[in-house]
N, C-alpha and C positions, 0 to 999 in steps of 0.2 A: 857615673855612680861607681862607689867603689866592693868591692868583691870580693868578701872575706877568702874565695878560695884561689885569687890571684895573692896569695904568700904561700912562701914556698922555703924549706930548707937547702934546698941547691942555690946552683948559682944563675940560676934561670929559668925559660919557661918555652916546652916543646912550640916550637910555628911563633917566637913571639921576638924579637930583638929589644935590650933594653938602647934606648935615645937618651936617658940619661942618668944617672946616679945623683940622689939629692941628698945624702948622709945615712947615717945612724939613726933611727928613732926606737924608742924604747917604751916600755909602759913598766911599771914599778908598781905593787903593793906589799904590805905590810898588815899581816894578819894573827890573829890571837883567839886560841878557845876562849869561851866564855867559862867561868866556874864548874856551869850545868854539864857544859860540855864536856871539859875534860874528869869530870868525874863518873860521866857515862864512857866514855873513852879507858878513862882506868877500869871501869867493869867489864868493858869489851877485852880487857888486854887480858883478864883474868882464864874469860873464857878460851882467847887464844884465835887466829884468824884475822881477817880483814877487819881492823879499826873502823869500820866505814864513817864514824864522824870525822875522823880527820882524815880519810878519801873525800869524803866531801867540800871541808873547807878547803884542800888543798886543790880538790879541779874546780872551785870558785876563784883561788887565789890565780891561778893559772888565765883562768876566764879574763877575769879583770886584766890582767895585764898585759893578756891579749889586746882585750879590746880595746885599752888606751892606746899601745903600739899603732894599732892602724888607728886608730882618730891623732894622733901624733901624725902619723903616715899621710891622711887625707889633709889636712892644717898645712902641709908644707908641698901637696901639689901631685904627690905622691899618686899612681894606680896601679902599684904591686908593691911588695918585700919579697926581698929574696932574702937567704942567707939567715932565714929566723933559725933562733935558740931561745930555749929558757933556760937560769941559772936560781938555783935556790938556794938560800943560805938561812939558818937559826941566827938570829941574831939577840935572843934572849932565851930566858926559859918558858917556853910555850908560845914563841914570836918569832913566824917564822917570813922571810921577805923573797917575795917571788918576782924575777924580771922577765921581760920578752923583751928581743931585740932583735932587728934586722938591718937589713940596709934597702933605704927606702927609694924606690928607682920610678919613673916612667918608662914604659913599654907599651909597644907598636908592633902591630901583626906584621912579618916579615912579608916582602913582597915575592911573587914568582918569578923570576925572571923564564922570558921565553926567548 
């Protein structure tokens, strides 16, 4: 079974040796206030402080493409990521596209030698 907290930003993982590297997998969304939304959004900016509507769609967008990442990760055999990043980019006005990426590896607890 696979282990959301076996992904990792480094390039590795304390006590664990990767056996093999299987690529790149990514998770990708694309997301957009609704009207409601960024018109409550514009009265938050009024008042000034944390937007929290779009704190919130953005660690949804985040979420999602998390968890495509590792169901991408587990589809190809994968029981860790190393090497995760997120990269966000606007790609319209009020459209904003959020990726996770890593590099999808197999890992084995290192042996002790005596």
């Amino acid at each position: 079974m696979y282990q959301h907290e076996m992904v990792t930003t480094t390039f590795g993982f304390d006590g664990y040796k990767v056996k093999k590297h299987l690529g790149v997998v990514r998770g990708i969304t694309v997301r957009s206030r609704s009207i409601f939304g960024s018109i409550g959004a514009g009265l938050q900016q009024i008042v000034g402080g944390n937007i929290s509507l779009y704190t919130e769609m953005c660690e949804a967008a985040r979420k999602e493409a998390y968890d495509l990442m590792v169901q991408h990760a587990q589809e190809i055999g994968a029981n860790a990521i190393i090497g995760m990043r997120y990269d966000a980019n606007e790609i319209g006005e009020g459209v904003a596209e959020v990726l996770a990426y890593g590099t999808a590896v197999v890992i084995e607890p290192e042996t002790k030698k005596s």
